[in-house]
C-alpha positions as CSV (number, residue, x, y, z in Angstrom):
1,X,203.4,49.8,-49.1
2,X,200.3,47.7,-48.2
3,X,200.0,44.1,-47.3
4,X,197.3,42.3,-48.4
5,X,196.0,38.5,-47.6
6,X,195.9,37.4,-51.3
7,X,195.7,33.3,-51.0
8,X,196.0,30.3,-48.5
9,X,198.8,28.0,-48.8
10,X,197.1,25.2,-50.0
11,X,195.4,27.3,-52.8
12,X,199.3,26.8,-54.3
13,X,200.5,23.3,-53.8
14,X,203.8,22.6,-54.7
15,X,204.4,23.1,-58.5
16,X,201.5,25.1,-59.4
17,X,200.7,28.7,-59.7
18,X,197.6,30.8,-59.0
19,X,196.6,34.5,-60.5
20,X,195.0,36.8,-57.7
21,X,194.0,40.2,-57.9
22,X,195.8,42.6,-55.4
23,X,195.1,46.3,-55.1
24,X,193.7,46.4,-58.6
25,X,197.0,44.2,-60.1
26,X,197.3,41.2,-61.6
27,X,199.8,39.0,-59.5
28,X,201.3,35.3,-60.4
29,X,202.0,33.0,-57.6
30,X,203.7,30.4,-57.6
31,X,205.1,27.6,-55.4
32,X,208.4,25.6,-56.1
33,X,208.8,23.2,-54.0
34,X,207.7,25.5,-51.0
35,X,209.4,28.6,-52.0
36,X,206.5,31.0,-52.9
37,X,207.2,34.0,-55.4
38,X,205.2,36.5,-57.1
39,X,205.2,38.4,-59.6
40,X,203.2,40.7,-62.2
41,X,201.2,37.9,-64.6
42,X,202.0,40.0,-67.5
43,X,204.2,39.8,-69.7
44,X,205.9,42.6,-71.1
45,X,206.4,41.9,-74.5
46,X,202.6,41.0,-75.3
47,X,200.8,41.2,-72.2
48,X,200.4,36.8,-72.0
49,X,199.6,35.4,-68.9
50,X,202.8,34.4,-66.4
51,X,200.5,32.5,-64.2
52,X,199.9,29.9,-66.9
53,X,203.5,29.5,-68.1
54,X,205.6,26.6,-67.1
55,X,208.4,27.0,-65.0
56,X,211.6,26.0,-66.0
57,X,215.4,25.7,-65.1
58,X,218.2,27.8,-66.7
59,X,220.1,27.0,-69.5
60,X,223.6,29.1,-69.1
61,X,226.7,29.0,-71.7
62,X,230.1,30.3,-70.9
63,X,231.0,29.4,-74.6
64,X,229.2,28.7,-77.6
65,X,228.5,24.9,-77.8
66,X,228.9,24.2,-73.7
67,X,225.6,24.5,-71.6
68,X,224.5,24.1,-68.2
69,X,221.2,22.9,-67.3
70,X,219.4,24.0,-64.0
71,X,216.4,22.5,-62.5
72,X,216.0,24.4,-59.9
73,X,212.6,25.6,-62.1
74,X,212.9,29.6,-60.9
75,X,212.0,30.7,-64.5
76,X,208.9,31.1,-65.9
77,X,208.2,30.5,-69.0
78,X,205.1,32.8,-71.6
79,X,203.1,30.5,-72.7
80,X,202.6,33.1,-75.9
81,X,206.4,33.6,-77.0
82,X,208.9,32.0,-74.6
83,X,210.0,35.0,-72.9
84,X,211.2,33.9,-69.9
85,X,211.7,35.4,-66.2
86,X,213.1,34.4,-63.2
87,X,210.7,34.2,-60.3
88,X,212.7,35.9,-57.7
89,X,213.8,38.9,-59.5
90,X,211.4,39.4,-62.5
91,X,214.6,39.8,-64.8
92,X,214.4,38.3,-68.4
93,X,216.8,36.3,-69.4
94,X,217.4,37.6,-72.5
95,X,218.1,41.1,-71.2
96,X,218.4,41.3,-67.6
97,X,219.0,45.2,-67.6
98,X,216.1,46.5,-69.3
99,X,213.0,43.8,-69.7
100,X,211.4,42.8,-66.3
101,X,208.1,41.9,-64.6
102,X,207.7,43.4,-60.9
103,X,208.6,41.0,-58.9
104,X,206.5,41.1,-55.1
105,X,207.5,39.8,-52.2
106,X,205.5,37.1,-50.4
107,X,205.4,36.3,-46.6
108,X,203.9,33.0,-45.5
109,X,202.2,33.8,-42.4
110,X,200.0,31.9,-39.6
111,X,196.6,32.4,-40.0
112,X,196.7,34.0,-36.2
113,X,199.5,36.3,-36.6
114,X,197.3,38.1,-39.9
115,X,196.7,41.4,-38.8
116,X,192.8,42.4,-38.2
117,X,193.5,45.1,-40.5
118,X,195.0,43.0,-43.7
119,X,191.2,40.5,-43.0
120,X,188.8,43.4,-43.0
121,X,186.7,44.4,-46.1
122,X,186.6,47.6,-47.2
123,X,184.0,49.5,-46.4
124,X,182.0,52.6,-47.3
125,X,180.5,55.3,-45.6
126,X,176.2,55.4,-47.5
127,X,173.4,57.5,-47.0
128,X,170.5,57.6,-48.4
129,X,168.4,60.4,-50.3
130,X,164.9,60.5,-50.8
131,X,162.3,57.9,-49.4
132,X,161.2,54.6,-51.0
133,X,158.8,52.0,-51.0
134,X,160.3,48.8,-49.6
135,X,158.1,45.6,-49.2
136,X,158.9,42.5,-46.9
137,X,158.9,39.3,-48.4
């Protein structure tokens, strides 16, 4: 797999998200309190828009009638239907086994330690066929 340089850390203060484009996907970032996760900014059920959900803590029963309330705010929330996934795994809640998002991981890396190679454009080879007229303005 390929790394690619998709944002700088202050493009993703603390409690926001960003949608960058990555090798042709769609990718939701997203920063809780300085924990940075990714994942695909699709949702599965409808194809809405991860990287404008809210994030949210998890609501767990162990019987019906007794809850516990997370904040930690590692799910995030569709802001179509309500489907929600946790940010480090891409796992619904609803049903962990079989509905997901991909789920990338991110490195936060010094702007010196980037590789040349993950900063270069992509480039391609031209030629040129013919002859033309080309005027200087």
């Amino acid at each position: 797999m390929a790394k690619h340089v998709v944002a700088r850390v202050e493009d993703v203060p603390s409690g926001s998200s960003l949608r960058v484009q990555a090798h042709g996907r769609a990718i939701a970032l997203f920063n809780v309190d300085g924990a940075y996760y990714g994942i695909a900014d699709a949702c599965p059920h409808q194809g809405g828009p991860l990287s404008v959900g809210v994030t949210v803590g998890l609501t767990l029963s162990d019987t019906p009638g007794r809850y516990s309330h997370s904040n930690c705010r590692l799910m995030v929330r569709c802001p179509w239907h309500a489907w929600e996934f946790d940010l480090r795994t891409g796992r619904s809640v609803c049903d962990p086994r079989t509905m997901r998002v991909r789920a990338f991981a991110l490195d936060v890396v010094p702007g010196e330690a980037v590789e040349d190679s993950l900063l270069r454009a992509e480039t391609f080879e031209v030629s040129v066929d013919g002859q033309y007229l080309v005027v200087e303005i």
